[in-house]
MINUTOR-989957 format. One record per residue (C-alpha): residue in three letters; y, z, x. Coordinates in Angstrom, 2 decimals, padded with zeros to 5 digits. Example, Ala and Ser with C-alpha at 12.3 -4.5 7.8 and 13.67 -1.06 7.14 Angstrom:
2
+---------+---------+---------+---------+
! residuo !      py !      pz !      px !
+---------+---------+---------+---------+
!     ALA ! -004.50 !  007.80 !  012.30 !
!     SER ! -001.06 !  007.14 !  013.67 !
+---------+---------+---------+---------+
//
This chain:
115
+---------+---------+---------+---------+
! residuo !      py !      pz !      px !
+---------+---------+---------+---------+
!     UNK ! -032.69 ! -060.87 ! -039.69 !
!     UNK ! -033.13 ! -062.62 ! -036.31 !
!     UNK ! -034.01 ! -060.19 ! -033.21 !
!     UNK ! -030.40 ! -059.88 ! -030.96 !
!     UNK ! -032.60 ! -060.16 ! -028.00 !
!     UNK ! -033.37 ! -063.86 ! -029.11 !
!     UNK ! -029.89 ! -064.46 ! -029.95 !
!     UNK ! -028.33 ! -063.54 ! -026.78 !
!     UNK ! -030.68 ! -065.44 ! -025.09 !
!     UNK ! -029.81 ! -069.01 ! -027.05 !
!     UNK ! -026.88 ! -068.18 ! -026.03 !
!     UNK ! -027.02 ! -067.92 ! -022.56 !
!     UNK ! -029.42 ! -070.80 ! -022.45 !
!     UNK ! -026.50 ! -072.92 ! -024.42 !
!     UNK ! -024.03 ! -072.24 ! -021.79 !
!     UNK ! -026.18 ! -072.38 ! -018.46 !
!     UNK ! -027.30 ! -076.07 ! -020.24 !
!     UNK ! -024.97 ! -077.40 ! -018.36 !
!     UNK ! -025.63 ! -076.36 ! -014.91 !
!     UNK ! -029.59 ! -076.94 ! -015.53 !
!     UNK ! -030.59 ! -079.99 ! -013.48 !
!     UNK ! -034.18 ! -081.65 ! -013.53 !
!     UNK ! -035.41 ! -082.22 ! -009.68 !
!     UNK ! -038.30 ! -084.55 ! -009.77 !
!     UNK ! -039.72 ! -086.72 ! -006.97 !
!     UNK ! -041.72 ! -090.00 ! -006.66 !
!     UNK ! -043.03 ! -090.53 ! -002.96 !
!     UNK ! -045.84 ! -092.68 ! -001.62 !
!     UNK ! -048.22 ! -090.94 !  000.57 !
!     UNK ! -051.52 ! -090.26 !  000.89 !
!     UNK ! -054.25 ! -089.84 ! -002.13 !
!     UNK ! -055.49 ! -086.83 ! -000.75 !
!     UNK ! -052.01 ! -085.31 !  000.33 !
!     UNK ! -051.49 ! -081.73 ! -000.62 !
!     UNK ! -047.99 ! -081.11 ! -002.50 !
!     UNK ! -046.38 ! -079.60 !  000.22 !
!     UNK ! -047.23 ! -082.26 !  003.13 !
!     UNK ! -044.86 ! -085.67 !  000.93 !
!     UNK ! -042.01 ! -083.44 !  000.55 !
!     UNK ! -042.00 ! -082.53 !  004.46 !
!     UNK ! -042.32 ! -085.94 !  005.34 !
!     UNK ! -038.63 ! -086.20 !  004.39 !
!     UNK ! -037.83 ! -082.71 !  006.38 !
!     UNK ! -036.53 ! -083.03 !  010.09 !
!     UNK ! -036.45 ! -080.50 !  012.56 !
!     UNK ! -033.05 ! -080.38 !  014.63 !
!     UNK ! -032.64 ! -080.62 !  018.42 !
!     UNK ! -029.65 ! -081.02 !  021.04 !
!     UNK ! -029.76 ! -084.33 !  022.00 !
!     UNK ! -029.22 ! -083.41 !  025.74 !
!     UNK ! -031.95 ! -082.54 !  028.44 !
!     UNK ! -032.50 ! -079.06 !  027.02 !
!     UNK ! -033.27 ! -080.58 !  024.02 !
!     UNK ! -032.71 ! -077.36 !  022.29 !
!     UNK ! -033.92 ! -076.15 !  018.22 !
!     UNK ! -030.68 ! -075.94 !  016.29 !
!     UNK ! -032.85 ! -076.12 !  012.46 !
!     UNK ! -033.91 ! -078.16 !  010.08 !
!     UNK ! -032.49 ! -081.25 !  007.56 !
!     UNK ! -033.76 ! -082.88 !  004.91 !
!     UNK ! -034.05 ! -086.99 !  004.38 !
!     UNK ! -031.04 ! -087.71 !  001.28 !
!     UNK ! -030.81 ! -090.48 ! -001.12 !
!     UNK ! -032.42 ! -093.42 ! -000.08 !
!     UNK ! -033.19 ! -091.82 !  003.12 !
!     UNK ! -030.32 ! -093.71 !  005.57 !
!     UNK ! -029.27 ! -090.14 !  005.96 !
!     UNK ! -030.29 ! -086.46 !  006.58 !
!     UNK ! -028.30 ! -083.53 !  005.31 !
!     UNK ! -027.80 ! -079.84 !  007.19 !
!     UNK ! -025.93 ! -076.91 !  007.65 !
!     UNK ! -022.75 ! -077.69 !  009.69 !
!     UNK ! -023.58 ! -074.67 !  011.69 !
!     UNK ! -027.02 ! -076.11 !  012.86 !
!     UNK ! -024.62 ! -078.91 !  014.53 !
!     UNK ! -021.86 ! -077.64 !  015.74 !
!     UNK ! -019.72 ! -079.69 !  017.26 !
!     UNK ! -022.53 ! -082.10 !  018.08 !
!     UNK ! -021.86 ! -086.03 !  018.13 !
!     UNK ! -025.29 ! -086.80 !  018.30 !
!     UNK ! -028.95 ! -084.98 !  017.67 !
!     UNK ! -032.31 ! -085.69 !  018.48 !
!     UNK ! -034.45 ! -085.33 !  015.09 !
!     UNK ! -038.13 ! -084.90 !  014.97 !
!     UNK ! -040.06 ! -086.20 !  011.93 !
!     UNK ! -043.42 ! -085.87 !  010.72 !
!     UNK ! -044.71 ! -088.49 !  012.84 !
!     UNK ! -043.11 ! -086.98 !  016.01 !
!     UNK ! -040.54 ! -089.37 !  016.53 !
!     UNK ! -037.69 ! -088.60 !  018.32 !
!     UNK ! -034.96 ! -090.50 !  017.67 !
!     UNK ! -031.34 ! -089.82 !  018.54 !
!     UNK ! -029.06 ! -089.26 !  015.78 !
!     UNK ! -025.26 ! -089.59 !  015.50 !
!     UNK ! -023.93 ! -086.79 !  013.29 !
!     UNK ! -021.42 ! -088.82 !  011.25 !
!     UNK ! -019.80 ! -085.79 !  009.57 !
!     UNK ! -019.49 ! -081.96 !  009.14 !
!     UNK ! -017.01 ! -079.72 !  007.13 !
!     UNK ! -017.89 ! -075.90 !  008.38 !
!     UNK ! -016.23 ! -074.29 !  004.70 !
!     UNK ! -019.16 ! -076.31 !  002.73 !
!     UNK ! -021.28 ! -075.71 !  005.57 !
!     UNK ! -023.02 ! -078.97 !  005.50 !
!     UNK ! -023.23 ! -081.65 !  008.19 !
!     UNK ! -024.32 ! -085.19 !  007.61 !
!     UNK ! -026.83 ! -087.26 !  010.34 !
!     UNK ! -027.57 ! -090.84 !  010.18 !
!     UNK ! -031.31 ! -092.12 !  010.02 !
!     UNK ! -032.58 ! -095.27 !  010.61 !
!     UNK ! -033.02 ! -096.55 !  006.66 !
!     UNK ! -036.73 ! -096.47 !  005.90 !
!     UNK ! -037.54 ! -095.69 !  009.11 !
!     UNK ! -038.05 ! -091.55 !  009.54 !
!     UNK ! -039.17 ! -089.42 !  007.16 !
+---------+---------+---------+---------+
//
């Protein structure tokens, strides 16, 4: 007789299949980069874009990297952000949409060019 404990387990692996997803990343960088320093190349920290130039967080390069993604409440009601990459750049940013009940805000990059 199979153990319950086994049982119960297929099972809930059979219906959380669905919701499983497979994250996997190919980046160019250097031979001797640790893991952690390609996946920060794509993170950005978050500034106001004004002479305060003020830490609001973090976002993260998406898709092909023409845009980063962040919580709407590291925003605000900003039109613009300054973003800092790995390299130190310090580009301004237009934020090109936000919806506060998802809480997640949408900045433009320049394609290729940060991260």
């Amino acid at each position: 007789m199979p153990d319950p404990s086994n049982i119960r387990l297929r099972h809930i692996a059979m219906a959380l299949a669905a919701s499983v997803v497979l994250i996997s990343t190919i980046a160019a960088g250097p031979v001797n980069a640790t893991p952690l320093e390609i996946p920060m190349a794509s993170v950005f920290t978050v500034h106001t874009a004004d002479d305060q130039n003020r830490f609001l967080g973090s976002a993260c390069l998406w898709g092909q990297g023409a845009v980063a993604v962040t919580n709407a409440y590291v925003v605000g009601n900003a039109t613009e952000v300054r973003l800092t990459d790995a390299s130190v750049a310090e580009p301004i940013a237009p934020v090109i949409g936000s919806d506060p009940s998802r809480d997640v805000a949408v900045i433009v990059t320049k394609p290729g060019g940060l991260g």
